[in-house]
Biopython code that builds the backbone (N, CA, C, O; Angstrom):
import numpy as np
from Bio.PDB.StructureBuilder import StructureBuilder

atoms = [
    (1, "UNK", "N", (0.836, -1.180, 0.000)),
    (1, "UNK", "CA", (0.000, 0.000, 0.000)),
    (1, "UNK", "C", (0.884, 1.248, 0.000)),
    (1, "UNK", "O", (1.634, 1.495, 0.944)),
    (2, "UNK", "N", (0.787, 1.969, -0.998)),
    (2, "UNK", "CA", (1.745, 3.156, -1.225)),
    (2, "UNK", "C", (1.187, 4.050, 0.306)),
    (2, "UNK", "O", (0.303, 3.747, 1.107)),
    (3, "UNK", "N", (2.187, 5.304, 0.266)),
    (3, "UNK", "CA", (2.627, 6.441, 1.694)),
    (3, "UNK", "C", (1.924, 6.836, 1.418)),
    (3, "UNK", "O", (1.657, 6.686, 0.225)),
    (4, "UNK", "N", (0.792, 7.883, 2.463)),
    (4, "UNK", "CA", (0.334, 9.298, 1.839)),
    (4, "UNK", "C", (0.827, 9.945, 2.846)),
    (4, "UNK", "O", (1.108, 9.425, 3.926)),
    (5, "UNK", "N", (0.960, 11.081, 2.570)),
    (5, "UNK", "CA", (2.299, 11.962, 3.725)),
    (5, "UNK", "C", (0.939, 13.361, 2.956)),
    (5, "UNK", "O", (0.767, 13.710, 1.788)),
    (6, "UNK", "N", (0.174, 13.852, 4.368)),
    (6, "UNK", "CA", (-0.208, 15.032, 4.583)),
    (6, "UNK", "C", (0.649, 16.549, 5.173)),
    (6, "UNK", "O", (1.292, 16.535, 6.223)),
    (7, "UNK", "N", (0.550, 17.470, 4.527)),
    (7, "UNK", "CA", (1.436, 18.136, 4.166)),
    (7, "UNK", "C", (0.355, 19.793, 4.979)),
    (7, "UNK", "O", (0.929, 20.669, 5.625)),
    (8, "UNK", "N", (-0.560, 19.799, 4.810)),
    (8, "UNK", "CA", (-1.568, 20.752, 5.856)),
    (8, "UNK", "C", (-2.020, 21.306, 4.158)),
    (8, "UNK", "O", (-1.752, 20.862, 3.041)),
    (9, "UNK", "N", (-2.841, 22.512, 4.662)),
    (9, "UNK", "CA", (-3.545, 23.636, 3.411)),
    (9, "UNK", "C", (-2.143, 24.098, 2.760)),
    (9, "UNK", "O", (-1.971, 23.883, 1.560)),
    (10, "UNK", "N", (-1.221, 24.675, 3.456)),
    (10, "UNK", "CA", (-0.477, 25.690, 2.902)),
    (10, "UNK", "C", (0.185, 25.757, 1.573)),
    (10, "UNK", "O", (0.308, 26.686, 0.775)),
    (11, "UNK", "N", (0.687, 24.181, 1.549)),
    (11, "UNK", "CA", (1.142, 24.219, 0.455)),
    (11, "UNK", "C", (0.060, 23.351, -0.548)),
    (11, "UNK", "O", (0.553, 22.793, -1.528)),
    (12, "UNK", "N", (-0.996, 23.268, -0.376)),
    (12, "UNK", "CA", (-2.215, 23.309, -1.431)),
    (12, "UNK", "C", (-2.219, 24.214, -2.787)),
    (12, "UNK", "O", (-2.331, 25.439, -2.835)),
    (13, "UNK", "N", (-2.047, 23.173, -4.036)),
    (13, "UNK", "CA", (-1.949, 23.498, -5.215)),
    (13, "UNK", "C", (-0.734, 23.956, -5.540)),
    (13, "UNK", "O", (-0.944, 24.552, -6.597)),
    (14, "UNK", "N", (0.889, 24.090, -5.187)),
    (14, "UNK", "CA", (1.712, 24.101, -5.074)),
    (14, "UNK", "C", (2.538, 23.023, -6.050)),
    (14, "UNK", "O", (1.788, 22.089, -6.333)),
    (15, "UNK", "N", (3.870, 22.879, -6.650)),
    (15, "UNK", "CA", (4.427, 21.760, -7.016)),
    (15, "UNK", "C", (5.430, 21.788, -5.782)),
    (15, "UNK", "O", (6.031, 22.800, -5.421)),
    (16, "UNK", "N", (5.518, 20.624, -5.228)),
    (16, "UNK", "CA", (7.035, 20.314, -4.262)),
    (16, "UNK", "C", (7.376, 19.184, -5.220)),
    (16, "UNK", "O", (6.812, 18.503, -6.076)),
    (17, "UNK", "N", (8.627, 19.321, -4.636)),
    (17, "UNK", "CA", (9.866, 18.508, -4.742)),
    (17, "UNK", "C", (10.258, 17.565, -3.998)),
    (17, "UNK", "O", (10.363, 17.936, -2.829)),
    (18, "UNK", "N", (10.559, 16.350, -4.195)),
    (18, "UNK", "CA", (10.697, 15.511, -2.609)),
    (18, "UNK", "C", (11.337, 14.482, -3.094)),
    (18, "UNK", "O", (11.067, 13.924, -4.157)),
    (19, "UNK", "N", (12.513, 14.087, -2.069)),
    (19, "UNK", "CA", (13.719, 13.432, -2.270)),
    (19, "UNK", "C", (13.358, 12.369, -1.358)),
    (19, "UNK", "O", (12.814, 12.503, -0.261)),
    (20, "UNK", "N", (13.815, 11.009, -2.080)),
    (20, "UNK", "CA", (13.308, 9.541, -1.606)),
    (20, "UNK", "C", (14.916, 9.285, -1.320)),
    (20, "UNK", "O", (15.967, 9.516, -1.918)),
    (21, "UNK", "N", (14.476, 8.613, 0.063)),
    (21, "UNK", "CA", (15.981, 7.701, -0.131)),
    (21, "UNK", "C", (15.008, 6.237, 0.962)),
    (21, "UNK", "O", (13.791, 6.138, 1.112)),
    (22, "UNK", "N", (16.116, 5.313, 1.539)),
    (22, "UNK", "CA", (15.485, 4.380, 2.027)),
    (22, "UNK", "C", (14.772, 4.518, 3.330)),
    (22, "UNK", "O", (14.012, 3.671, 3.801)),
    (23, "UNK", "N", (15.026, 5.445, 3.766)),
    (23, "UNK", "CA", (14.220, 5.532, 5.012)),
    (23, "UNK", "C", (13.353, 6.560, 5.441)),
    (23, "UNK", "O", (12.546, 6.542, 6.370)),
    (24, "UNK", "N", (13.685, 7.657, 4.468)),
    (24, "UNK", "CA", (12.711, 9.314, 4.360)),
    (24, "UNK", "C", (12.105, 9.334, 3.075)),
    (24, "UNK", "O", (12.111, 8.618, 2.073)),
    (25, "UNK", "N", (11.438, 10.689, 3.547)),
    (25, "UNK", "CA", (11.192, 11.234, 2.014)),
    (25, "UNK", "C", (11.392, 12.723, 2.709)),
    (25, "UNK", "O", (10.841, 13.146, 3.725)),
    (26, "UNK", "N", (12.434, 13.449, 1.776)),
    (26, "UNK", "CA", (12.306, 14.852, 2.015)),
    (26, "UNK", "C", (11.831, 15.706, 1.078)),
    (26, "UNK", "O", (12.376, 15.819, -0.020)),
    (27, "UNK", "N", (10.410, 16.615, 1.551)),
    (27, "UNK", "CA", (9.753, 17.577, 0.886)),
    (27, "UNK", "C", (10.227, 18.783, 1.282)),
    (27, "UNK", "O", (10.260, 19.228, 2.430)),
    (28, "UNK", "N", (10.770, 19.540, -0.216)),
    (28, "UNK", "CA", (10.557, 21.155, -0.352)),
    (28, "UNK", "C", (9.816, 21.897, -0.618)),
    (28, "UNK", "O", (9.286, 22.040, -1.719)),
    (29, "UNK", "N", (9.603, 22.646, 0.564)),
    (29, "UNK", "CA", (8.421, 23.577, 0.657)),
    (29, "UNK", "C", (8.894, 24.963, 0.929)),
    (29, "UNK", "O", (9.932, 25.106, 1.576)),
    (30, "UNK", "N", (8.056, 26.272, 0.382)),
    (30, "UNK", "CA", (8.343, 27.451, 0.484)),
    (30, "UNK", "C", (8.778, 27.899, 2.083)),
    (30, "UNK", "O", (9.754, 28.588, 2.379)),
    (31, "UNK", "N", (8.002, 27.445, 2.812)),
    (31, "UNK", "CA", (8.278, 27.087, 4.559)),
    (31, "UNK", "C", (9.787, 27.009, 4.946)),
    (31, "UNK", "O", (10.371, 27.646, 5.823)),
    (32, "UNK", "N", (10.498, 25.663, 3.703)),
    (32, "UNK", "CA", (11.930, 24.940, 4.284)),
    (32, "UNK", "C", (11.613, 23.538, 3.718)),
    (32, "UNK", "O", (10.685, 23.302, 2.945)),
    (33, "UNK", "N", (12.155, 22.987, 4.011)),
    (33, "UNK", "CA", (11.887, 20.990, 3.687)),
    (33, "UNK", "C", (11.626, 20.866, 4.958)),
    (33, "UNK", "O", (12.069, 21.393, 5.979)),
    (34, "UNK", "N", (10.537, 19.787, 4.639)),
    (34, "UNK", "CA", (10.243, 19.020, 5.616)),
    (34, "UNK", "C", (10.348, 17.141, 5.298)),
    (34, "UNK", "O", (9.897, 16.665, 4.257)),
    (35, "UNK", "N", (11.100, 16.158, 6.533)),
    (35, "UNK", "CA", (12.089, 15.076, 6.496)),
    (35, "UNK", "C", (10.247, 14.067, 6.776)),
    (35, "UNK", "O", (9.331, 14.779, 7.189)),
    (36, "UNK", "N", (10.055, 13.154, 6.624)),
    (36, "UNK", "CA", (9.018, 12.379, 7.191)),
    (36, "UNK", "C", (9.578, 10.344, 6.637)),
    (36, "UNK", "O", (9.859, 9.749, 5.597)),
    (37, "UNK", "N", (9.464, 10.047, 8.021)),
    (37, "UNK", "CA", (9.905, 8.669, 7.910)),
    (37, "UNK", "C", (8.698, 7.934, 6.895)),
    (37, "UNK", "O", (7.472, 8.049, 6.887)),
    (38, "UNK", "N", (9.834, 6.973, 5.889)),
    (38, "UNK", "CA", (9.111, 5.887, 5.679)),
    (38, "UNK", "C", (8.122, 4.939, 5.970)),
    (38, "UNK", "O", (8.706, 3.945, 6.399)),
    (39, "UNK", "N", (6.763, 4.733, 5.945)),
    (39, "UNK", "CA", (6.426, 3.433, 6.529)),
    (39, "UNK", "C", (6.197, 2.552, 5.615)),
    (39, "UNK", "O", (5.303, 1.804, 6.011)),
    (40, "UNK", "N", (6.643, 2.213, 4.366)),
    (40, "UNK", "CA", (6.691, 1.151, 3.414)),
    (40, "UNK", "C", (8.334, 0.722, 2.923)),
    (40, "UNK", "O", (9.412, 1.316, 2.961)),
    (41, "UNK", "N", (8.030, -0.192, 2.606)),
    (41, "UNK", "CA", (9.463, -0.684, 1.702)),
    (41, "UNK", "C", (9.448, -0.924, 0.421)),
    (41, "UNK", "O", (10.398, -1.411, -0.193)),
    (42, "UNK", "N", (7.731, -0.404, -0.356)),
    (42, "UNK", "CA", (7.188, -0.429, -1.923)),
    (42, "UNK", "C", (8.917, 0.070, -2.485)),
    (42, "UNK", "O", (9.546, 0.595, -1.567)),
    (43, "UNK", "N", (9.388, 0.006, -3.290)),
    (43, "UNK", "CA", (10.390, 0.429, -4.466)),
    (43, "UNK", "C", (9.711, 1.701, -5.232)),
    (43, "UNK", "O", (8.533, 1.695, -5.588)),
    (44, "UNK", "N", (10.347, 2.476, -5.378)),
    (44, "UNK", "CA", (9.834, 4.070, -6.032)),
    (44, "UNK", "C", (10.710, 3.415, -7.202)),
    (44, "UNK", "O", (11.854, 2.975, -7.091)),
    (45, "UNK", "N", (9.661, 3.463, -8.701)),
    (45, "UNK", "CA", (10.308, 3.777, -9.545)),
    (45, "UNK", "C", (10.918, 5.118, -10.319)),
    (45, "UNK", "O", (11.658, 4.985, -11.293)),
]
sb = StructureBuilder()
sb.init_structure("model")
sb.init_model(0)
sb.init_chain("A")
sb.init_seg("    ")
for serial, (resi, resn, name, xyz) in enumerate(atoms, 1):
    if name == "N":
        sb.init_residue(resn, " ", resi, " ")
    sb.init_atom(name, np.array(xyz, "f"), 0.0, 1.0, " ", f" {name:<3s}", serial, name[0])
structure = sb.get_structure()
């Protein structure tokens, strides 16, 4: 079952950017990045 990682209103309708590695995903946001742990081991193609 793929992540869904809620992010609040703010950045609603926005494009981010977000960097996968094996244990995060880091989103850039106008705010700063924000780091949020993995809870799957699905493979990102």
């Amino acid at each position: 079952m793929p992540q869904t990682v809620s992010l609040g209103r703010q950045p609603a309708g926005q494009v981010v950017t977000v960097h996968v590695s094996d244990t995060t995903f880091t989103i850039e946001l106008k705010e700063g990045p924000r780091t949020v742990q993995r809870t799957t081991d699905i493979a990102i193609p």
